[in-house]
C-alpha positions in Angstrom: -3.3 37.2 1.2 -1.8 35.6 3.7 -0.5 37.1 7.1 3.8 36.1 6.9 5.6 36.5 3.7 7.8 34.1 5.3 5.8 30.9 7.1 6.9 28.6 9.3 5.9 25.4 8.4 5.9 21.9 10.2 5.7 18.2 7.8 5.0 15.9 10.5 5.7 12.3 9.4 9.1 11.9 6.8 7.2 9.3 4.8 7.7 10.0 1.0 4.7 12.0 1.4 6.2 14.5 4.0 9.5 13.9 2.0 7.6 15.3 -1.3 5.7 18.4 -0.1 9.1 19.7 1.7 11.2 19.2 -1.2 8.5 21.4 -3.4 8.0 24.0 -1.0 11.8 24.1 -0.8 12.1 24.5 -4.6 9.4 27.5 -4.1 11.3 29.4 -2.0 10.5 28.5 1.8 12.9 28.9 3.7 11.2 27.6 7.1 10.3 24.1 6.3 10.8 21.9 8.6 9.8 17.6 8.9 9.3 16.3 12.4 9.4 12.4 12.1 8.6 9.8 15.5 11.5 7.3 14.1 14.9 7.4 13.4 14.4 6.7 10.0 12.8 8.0 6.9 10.4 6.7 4.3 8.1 5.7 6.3 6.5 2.9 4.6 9.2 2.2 2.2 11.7 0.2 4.0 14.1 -1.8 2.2 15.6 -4.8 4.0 18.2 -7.4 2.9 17.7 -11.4 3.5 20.8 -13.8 4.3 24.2 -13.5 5.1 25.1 -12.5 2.0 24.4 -9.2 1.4 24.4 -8.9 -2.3 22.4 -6.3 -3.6 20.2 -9.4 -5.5 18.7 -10.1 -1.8 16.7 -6.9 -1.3 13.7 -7.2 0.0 10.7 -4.8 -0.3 9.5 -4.5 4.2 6.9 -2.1 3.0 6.2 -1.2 -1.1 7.4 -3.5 -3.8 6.1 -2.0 -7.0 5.8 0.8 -8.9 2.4 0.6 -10.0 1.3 1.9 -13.3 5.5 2.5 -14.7 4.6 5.1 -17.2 4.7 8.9 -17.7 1.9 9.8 -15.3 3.0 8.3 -12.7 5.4 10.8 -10.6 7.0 7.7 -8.7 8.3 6.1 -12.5 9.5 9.8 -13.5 11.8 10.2 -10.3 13.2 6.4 -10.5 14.3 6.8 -14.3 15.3 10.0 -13.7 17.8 9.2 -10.9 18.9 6.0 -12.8 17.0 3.4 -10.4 15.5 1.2 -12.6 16.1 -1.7 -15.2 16.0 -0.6 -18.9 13.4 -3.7 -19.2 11.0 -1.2 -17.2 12.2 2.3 -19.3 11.0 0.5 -22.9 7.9 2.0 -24.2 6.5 -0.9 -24.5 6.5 -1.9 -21.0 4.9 1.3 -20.2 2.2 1.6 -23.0 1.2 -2.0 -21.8 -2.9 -1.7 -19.9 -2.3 -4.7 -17.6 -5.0 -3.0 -14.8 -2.2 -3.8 -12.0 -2.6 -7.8 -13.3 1.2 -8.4 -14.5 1.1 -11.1 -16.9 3.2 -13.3 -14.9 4.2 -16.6 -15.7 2.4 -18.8 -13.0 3.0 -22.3 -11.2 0.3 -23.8 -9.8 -0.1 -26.4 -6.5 -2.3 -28.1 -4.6 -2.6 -28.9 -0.9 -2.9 -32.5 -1.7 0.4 -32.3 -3.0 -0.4 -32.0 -6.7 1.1 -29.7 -8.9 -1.8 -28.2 -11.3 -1.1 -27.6 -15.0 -1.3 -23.7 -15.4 -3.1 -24.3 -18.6 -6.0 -25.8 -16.7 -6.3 -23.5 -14.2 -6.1 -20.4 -16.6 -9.9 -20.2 -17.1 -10.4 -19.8 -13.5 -7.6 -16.6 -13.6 -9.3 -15.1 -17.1 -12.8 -15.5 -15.3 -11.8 -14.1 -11.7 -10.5 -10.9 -13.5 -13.1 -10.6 -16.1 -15.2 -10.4 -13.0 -13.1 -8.0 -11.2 -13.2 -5.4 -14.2 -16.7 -5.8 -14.4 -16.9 -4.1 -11.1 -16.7 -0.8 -13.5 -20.0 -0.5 -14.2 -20.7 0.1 -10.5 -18.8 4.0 -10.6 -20.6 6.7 -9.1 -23.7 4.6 -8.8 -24.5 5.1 -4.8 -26.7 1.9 -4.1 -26.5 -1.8 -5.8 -27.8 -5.1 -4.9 -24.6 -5.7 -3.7 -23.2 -6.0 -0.2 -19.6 -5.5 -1.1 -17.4 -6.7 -4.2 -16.6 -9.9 -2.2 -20.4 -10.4 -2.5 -20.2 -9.5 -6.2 -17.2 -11.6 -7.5 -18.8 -14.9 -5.2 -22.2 -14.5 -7.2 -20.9 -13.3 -10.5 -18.1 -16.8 -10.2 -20.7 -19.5 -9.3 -23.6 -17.9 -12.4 -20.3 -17.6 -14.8 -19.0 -21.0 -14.0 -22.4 -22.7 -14.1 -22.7 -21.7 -17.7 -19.4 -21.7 -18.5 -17.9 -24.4 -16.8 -20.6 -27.3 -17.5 -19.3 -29.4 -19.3 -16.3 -29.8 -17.8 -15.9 -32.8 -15.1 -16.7 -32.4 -11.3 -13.1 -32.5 -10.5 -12.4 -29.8 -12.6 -15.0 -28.1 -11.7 -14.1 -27.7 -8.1 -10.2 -27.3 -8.9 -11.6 -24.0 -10.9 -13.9 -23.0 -7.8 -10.9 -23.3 -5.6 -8.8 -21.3 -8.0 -11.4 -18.7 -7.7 -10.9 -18.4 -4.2 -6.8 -18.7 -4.3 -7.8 -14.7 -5.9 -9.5 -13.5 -3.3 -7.4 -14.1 -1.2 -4.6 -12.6 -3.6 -7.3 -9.8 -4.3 -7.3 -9.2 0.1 -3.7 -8.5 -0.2 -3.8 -5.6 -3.0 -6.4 -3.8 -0.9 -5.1 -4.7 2.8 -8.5 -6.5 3.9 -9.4 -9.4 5.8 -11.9 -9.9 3.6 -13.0 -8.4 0.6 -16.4 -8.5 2.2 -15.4 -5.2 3.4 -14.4 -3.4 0.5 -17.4 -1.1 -0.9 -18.4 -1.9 -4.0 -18.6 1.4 -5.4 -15.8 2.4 -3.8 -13.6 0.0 -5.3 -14.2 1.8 -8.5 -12.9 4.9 -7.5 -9.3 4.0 -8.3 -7.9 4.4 -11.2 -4.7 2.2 -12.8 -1.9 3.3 -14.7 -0.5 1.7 -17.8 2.1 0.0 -17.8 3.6 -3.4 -16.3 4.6 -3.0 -12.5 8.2 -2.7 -11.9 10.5 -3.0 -8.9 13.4 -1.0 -8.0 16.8 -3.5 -8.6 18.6 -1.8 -5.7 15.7 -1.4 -3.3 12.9 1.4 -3.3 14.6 3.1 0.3 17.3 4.4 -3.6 14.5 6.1 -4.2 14.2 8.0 -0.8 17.8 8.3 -0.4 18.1 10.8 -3.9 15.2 12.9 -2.7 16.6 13.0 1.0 19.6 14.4 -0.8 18.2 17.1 -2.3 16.9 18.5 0.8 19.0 20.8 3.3 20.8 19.5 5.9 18.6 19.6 9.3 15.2 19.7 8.3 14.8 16.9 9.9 14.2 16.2 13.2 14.3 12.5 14.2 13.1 10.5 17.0 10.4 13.4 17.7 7.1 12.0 17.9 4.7 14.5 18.1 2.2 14.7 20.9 -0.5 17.2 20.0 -1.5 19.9 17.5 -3.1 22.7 18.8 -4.8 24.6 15.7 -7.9 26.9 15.5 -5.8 30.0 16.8 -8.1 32.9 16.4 -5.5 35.6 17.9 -3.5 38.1 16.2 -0.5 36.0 16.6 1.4 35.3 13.9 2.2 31.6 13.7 -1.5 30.1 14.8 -0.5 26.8 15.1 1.4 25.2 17.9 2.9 21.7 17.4 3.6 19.7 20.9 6.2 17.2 21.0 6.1 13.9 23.4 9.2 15.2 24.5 8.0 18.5 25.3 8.8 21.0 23.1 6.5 23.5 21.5 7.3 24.4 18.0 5.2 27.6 16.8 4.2 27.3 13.1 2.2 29.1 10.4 0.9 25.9 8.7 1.1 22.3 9.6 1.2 19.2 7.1 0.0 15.7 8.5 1.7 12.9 6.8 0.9 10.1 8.5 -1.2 7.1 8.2 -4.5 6.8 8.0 -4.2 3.4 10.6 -2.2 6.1 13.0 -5.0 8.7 12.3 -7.6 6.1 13.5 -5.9 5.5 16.7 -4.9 8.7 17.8 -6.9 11.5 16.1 -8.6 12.4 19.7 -5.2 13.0 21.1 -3.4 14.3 18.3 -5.8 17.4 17.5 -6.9 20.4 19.7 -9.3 21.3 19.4 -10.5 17.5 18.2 -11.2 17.4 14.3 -15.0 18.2 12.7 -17.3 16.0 12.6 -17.7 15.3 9.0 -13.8 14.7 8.9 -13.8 12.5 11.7 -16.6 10.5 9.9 -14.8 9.6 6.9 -11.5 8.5 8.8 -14.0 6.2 10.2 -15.4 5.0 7.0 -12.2 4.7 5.4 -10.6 0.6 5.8 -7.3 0.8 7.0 -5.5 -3.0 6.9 -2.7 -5.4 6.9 -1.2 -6.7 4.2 2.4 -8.5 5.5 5.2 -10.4 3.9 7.3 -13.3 4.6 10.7 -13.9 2.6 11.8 -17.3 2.2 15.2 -18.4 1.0 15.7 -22.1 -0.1 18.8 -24.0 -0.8 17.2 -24.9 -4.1 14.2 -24.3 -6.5 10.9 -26.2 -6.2 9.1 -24.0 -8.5 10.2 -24.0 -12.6 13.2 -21.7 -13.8 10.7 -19.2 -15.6 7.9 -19.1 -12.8 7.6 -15.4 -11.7 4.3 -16.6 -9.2 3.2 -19.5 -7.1 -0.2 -20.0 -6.5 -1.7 -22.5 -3.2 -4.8 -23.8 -4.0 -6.6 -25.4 -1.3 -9.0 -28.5 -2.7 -11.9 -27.6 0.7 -12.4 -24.3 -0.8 -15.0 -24.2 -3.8 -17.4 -22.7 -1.3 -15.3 -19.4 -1.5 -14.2 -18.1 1.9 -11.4 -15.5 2.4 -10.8 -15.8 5.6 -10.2 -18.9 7.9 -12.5 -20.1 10.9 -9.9 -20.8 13.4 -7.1 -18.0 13.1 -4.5 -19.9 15.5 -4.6 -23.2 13.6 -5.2 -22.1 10.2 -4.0 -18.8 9.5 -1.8 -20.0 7.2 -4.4 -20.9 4.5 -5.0 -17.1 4.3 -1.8 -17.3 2.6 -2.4 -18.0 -1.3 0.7 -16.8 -3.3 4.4 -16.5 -3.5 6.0 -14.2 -5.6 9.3 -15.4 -6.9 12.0 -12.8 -6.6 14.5 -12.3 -9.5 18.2 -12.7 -8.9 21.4 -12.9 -10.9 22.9 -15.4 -7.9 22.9 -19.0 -8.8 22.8 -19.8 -5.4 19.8 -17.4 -4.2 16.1 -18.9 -4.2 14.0 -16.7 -2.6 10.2 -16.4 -2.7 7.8 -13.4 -0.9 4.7 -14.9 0.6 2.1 -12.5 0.7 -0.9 -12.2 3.8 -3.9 -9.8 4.8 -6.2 -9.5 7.1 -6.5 -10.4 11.2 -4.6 -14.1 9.9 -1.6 -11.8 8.7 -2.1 -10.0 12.3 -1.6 -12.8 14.2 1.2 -14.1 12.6 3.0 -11.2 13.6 2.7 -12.6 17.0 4.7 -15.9 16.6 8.2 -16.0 16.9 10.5 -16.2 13.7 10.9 -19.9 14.5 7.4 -20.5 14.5 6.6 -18.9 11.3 9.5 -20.4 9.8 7.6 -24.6 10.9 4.6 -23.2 9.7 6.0 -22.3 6.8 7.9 -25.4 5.9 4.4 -27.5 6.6 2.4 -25.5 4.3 5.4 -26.4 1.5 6.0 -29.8 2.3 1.8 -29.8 2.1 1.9 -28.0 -1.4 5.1 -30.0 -3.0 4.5 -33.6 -1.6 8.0 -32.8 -0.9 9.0 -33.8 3.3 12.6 -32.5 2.7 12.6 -29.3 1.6 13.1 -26.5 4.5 13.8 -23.1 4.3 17.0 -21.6 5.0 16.2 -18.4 6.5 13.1 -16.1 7.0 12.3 -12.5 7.0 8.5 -11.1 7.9 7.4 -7.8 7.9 5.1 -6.4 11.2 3.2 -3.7 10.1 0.3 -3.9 12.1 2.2 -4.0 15.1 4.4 -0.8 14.6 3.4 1.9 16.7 3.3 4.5 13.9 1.5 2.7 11.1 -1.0 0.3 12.7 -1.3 -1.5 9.7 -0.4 -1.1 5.9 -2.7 0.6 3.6 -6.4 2.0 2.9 -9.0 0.7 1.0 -12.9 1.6 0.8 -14.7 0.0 3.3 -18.1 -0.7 2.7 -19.9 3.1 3.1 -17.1 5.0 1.9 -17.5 7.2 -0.9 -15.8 10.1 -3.2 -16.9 12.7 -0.7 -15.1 10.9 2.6 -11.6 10.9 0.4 -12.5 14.7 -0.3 -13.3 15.1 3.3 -9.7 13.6 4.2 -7.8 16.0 1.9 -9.4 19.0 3.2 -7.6 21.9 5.3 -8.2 23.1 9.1 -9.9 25.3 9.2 -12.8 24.5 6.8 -13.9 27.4 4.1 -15.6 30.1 5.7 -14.2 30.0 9.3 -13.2 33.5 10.3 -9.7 32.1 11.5 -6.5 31.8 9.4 -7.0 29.9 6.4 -4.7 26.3 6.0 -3.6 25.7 9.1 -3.4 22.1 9.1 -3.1 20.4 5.7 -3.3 16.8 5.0 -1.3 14.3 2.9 -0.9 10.9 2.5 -2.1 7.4 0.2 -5.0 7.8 2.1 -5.8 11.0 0.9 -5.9 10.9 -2.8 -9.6 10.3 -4.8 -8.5 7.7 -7.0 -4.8 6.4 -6.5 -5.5 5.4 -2.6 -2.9 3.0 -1.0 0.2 3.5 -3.6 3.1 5.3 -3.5 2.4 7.7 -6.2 -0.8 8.6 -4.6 1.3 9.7 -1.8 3.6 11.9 -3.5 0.7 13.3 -5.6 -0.6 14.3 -2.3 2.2 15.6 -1.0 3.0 17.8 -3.9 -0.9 18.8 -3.8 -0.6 20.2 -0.3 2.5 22.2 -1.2 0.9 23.4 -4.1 -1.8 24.5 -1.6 0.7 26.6 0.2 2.4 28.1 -2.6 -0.9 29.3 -4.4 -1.7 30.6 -0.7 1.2 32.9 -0.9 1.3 33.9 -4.4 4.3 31.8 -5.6 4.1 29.8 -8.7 5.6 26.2 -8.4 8.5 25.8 -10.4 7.5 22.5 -12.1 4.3 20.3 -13.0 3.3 17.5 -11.0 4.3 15.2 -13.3 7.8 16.2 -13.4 11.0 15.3 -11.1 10.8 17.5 -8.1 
C-alpha cells in the first residue's frame, strides 16, 4: 500500500498522452495532478494548421497526425471523436468501420510518370495488389527471432523481383519495368507510415508486432487539435503549466520522505512529487535521456531506447489555382522510370531529395476554388528539406510537377511544410522497429522506475507515449492507450478502481 493517500503527481509532456493519463487520474479522484509541458501549446504532436488566406474550415491541415487509424470500436481515439461530434457520419457507418483494409484505404489512385506520362491506374494495379500481398506476407515472420532476412526492405525487394518473374513474364519489357518502378513508388510510401529513411531499417520481425484496426482511416473535418481542445476542457483550470521545460528528474529517493521524486525545471524550480509520468517522445528520450534522469536510467532500459527507430516523416501542403489530377482521385502516385532496381533512398540528398517524395494525398474540400494536395517525405531527404527556405521548397516543388504533368505552367499558389525533425522537443515524428528490436525492448520502455524488487518506493517514474505500446507503436491511439495504462497503474497502486474501461470516453 502505498505511503500518501493523497500523491502528488507530475505528467511531464501535454501531448494527448500526458493529456489522457491526467484526465483519468482526475476522474479517479486525484486531486494533485499536475502536467508540466516545454511549449506553449498542447497536443504535442497533433497540431492543426490552416493553408491560404482563406481561412475556411475546408483548409485544415494535419502539421502532425492525419488519421484515425483503425475507426472502429476498439480504438479509444474513434470513441472520443464520435462521442464529442467530430467526425463525418461517412466515418460513424458500420460499414466503414467493420471494413479490414490493414491501414491500405482503398483509395481511388492517379498515376504519373517523370517522363511526363500519365499511367492508366488499371495497368499499374498489379504492381499495388503485389506490393501489399508482399507486405501481409510479412505475417508469418511473428515472434520468430531470426530469418534469412536482413530487414523487411530486404524481404519485399526479394519477394517483388521472384513474384514478378513468374508473374509478370509475359508481359512486355516496358511494362515490366513500369511495374518494377511502381514497386518502388511503395516503398517509398511504405518509409512514410513507419518514419524511416529506408525500410532497410525496419526489423523484420518487429514489423509484425503491430497490430491494425478495422475499419477505413478517417480524418477529423475540423482538424484533430477538436479533438484535444474537448479533452483540455474537461480538465481543471491550472493543471497546466506552460512554457516549463523540464530540466532533470531526480528519482531513486530511498529516504523517509514523503514525495521521492524531485522534478527540476530549466527555469529553476523544484517541484516535489510522489510519482512522475514521462510523456514525451521517444526522438526527445534519445537525445536527452543522460540529462533528463538522476540517477541515469538502467541499463536494459537504456538499451531498448537505443534499439527502438525513431524518424521523420514530414509534409508539404500545396494549393493550386486548379486541378491537374481527376475530380474522384483521392491519391497521386510519382513513379520514377530509373527505378526498377528498387532503392528507397536517393544517392545525392541535395540534388535529389525530392525523388524520396512518391505520393500526394488529395485533400477533400467543399470549396470550388480550393485544390490542395499533402506531399508526403521520410527519412534524412525529408530532414534536409527542412533546411531550405519556403521559396525553395516551393521551385522544387513546382519542377517535380511540371516533370510529372508535362505541364510548364502550372505553379503552386502557396506552401505549407511541417519541421518535425528540427523541433527541439520531438526530434523527429514517430517510432518504428529498427532492425534488433523486439517485444521485450517495447516492454522494457513501458516499465516503471524503480524496477520490481528494489527496496525503494514503488512507481516512481512511469512512462507513456506511441512509443511505448507492444503493438499499436507510432499512432495516436497507442498513445492514449498508454496514457490511460499508466493511470491505471496509479490507481490500482492506491486501491482506487477506475471509473470506466479503456475503451470508453474518458
Amino acid at each position: 500500500m502505498a505511503v500518501s493517500s493523497d500523491p502528488k503527481i507530475v505528467i511531464i509532456g501535454c501531448g494527448i498522452s500526458g493529456v489522457a493519463a491526467a484526465r483519468r487520474l482526475i476522474k479517479a479522484g486525484f486531486h494533485h495532478v499536475r502536467i508540466l509541458e516545454a511549449t506553449a501549446r498542447s497536443g504535442g504532436r497533433i497540431k492543426t494548421g490552416r493553408l491560404g488566406i482563406k481561412l475556411h474550415v475546408n483548409n485544415v491541415t494535419e502539421m502532425g497526425a492525419s488519421y484515425i487509424h483503425g475507426p472502429s470500436e476498439g480504438n479509444p481515439v474513434f470513441c472520443l471523436a464520435r462521442d464529442y461530434g467530430l467526425l463525418d457520419p461517412e466515418a460513424l457507418t458500420p460499414k466503414n468501420q467493420a471494413m479490414d483494409v490493414d491501414e491500405h484505404p482503398p483509395w481511388v489512385p492517379n498515376w504519373f510518370s517523370s517522363s511526363g506520362e500519365r499511367l492508366s491506374a488499371e495497368e499499374m494495379n498489379p504492381a499495388l495488389e503485389m506490393f501489399y500481398e508482399i507486405v501481409d506476407d510479412t505475417s508469418q515472420f511473428k515472434n520468430q527471432e531470426e530469418t534469412q532476412w536482413a530487414s523487411i526492405g530486404h524481404f519485399i525487394r526479394s519477394e517483388a523481383r521472384q513474384r514478378a518473374a513468374e508473374r509478370w513474364k509475359d508481359k512486355d519489357k516496358t511494362t515490366m519495368e513500369l511495374l518494377l518502378c511502381a514497386i518502388n513508388t511503395m516503398l517509398k510510401v511504405e518509409c512514410c507510415a513507419s518514419a524511416t529513411h529506408t525500410m532497410d531499417e525496419i526489423d523484420l520481425g518487429g514489423f509484425c508486432m503491430y497490430k491494425s484496426l478495422s475499419g477505413v482511416d478517417c480524418t477529423f473535418p475540423s482538424g484533430f487539435e477538436g479533438l484535444i481542445e474537448n479533452l483540455m476542457s474537461e480538465l481543471p483550470t491550472g493543471l497546466v503549466s506552460y512554457n516549463r521545460p523540464v530540466h532533470c528528474v531526480h528519482w531513486n529517493n530511498t529516504g523517509s520522505e514523503i514525495n521521492t521524486v524531485m522534478v527540476e525545471s530549466e527555469d529553476g524550480e523544484r517541484i516535489a512529487a510522489d510519482h512522475v509520468i514521462v510523456t514525451v517522445p521517444l526522438g526527445y528520450l534519445k537525445k536527452h535521456h543522460s540529462t533528463l534522469f538522476c540517477p541515469p536510467l538502467p541499463a536494459h532500459k537504456l538499451h531498448s531506447i537505443q534499439k527502438l527507430g525513431f524518424g521523420t516523416c514530414n509534409k508539404i501542403y500545396v494549393e493550386f489555382e486548379s486541378p491537374w489530377w481527376d475530380a474522384d482521385c483521392e491519391v497521386i502516385y510519382l513513379l520514377w522510370k530509373d527505378e526498377e532496381e528498387f532503392s528507397d533512398q536517393v544517392s545525392d540528398i541535395r540534388k535529389s531529395w525530392m525523388k524520396k517524395m512518391a505520393t500526394f494525398t488529395v485533400l477533400k474540400s467543399s470549396e470550388r476554388d480550393s485544390y490542395v494536395l499533402c506531399g508526403w517525405i521520410a527519412g534524412h531527404e525529408s530532414e534536409y528539406m527542412e533546411t531550405l527556405t519556403e521559396q525553395e521548397v516551393k521551385d522544387s516543388i513546382t519542377e517535380l510537377v511540371r516533370t510529372f504533368t508535362g505541364n510548364s505552367t502550372i505553379t503552386p499558389k502557396r506552401i505549407l511544410r511541417s519541421q518535425w525533425f528540427h523541433d527541439p522537443w520531438t526530434c523527429g515524428s514517430y517510432s518504428h522497429p529498427a532492425i534488433g528490436c523486439s517485444a521485450q525492448d517495447l516492454e522494457n520502455m513501458m516499465e516503471p522506475l524503480p524496477a520490481k524488487g528494489s527496496q525503494s518506493m514503488p512507481l516512481q517514474v512511469l512512462f507513456a507515449g506511441e512509443a511505448t505500446h507492444p503493438c499499436y507503436y507510432s499512432t495516436v491511439h497507442g498513445a492514449v492507450l498508454s496514457g490511460w495504462r499508466e493511470a491505471d497503474r496509479l490507481i490500482s497502486h492506491y486501491s482506487i478502481s477506475p471509473c470506466r474501461q479503456p475503451d470508453q470516453k474518458l
